[in-house]
C-alpha positions as CSV (number, residue, x, y, z in Angstrom):
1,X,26.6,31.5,37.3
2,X,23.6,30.0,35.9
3,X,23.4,26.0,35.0
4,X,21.8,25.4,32.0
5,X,19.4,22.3,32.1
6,X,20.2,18.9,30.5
7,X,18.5,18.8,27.5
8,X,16.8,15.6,27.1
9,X,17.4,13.2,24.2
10,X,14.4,12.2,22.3
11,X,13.8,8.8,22.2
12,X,12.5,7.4,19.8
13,X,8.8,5.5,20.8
14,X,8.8,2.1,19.1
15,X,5.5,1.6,16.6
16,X,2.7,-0.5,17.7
17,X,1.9,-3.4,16.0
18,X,-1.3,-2.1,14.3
19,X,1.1,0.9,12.8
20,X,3.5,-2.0,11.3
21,X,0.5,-3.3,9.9
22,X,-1.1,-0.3,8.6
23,X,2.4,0.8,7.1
24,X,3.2,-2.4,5.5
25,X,-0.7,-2.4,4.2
26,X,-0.4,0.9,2.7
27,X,3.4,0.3,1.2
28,X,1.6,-2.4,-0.5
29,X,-1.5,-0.7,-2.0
30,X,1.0,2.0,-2.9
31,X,3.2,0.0,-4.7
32,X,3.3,0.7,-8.7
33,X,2.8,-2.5,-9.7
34,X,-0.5,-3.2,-7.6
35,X,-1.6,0.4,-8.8
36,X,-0.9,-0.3,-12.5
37,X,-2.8,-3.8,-11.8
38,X,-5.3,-2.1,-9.9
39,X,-5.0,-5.2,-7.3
40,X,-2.8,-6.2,-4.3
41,X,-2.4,-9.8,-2.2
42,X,-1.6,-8.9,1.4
43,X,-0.7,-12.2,4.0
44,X,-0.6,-12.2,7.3
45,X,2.6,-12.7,9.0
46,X,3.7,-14.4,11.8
47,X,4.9,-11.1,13.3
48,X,1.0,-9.8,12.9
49,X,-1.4,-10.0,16.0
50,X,-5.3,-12.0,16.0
51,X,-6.4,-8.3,16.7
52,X,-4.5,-6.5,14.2
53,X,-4.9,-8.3,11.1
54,X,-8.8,-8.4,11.9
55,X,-9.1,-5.2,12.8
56,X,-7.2,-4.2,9.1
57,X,-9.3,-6.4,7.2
58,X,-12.3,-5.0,8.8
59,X,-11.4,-1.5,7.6
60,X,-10.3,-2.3,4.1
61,X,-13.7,-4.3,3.8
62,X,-15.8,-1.3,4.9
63,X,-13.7,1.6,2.3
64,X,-15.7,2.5,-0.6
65,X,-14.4,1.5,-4.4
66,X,-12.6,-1.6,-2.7
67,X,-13.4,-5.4,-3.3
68,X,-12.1,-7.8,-0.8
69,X,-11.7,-11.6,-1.3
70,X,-10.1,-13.6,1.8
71,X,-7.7,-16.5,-0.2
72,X,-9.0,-19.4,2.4
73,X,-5.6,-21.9,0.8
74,X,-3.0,-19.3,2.4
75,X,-5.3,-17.2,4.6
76,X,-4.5,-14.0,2.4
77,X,-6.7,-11.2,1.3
78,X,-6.7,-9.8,-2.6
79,X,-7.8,-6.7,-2.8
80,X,-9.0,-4.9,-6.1
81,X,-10.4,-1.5,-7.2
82,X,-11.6,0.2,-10.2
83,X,-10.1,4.2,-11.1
84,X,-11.2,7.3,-9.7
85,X,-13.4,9.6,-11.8
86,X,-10.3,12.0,-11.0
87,X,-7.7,8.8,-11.4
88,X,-5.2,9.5,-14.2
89,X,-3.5,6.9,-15.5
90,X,0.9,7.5,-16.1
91,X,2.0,8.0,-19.1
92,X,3.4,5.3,-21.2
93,X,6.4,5.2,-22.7
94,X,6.3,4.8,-26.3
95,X,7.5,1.4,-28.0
96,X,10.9,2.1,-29.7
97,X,10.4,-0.4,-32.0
98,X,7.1,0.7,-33.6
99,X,7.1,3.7,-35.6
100,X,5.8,7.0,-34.4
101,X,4.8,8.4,-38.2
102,X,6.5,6.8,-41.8
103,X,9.3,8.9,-43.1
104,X,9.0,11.4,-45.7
105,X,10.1,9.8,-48.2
């Protein structure tokens, strides 16, 4: 009879700090409210390393279409954009309270 082998569980590999980071940067930027503002504050946590946080500001400072302003009261960063040629901007919902044309009559 032949054994069949164990099959190994995967385990899960724990993210690196700079993937926290990056992830957490990017969740931000993403957000809908810093993409209808066109701006996002990021601070740097307790949890993030000397090495991480400089080496994310560093690359956000060097991407095209991005301004970057360090916040030296909290040691934050802003960061602020203007749309893409190809950027549309969502729809918005009407206002119920305005009229869309005056009735017929």
């Amino acid at each position: 009879m032949v054994q069949q082998g164990k099959k190994k569980e995967a385990v899960p590999k724990p993210m690196s700090a700079m993937e926290r980071l990056s992830l957490r940067v990017s969740s931000m930027i993403n957000h809908p409210i810093a993409q209808e503002r066109r701006e996002v504050r990021i601070h740097r946590l307790d949890t993030d390393g000397e090495r991480e946080w400089s080496e994310i500001v560093s690359a956000l400072s060097e991407a095209d279409g991005i301004e970057l302003a360090h916040n030296h009261e909290d040691a934050s960063i802003t960061l602020r954009w203007e749309p893409s040629a190809d950027d549309e901007r969502p729809a918005q919902a009407a206002d119920p309270f305005e009229p869309e044309e005056p009735a017929p009559f």
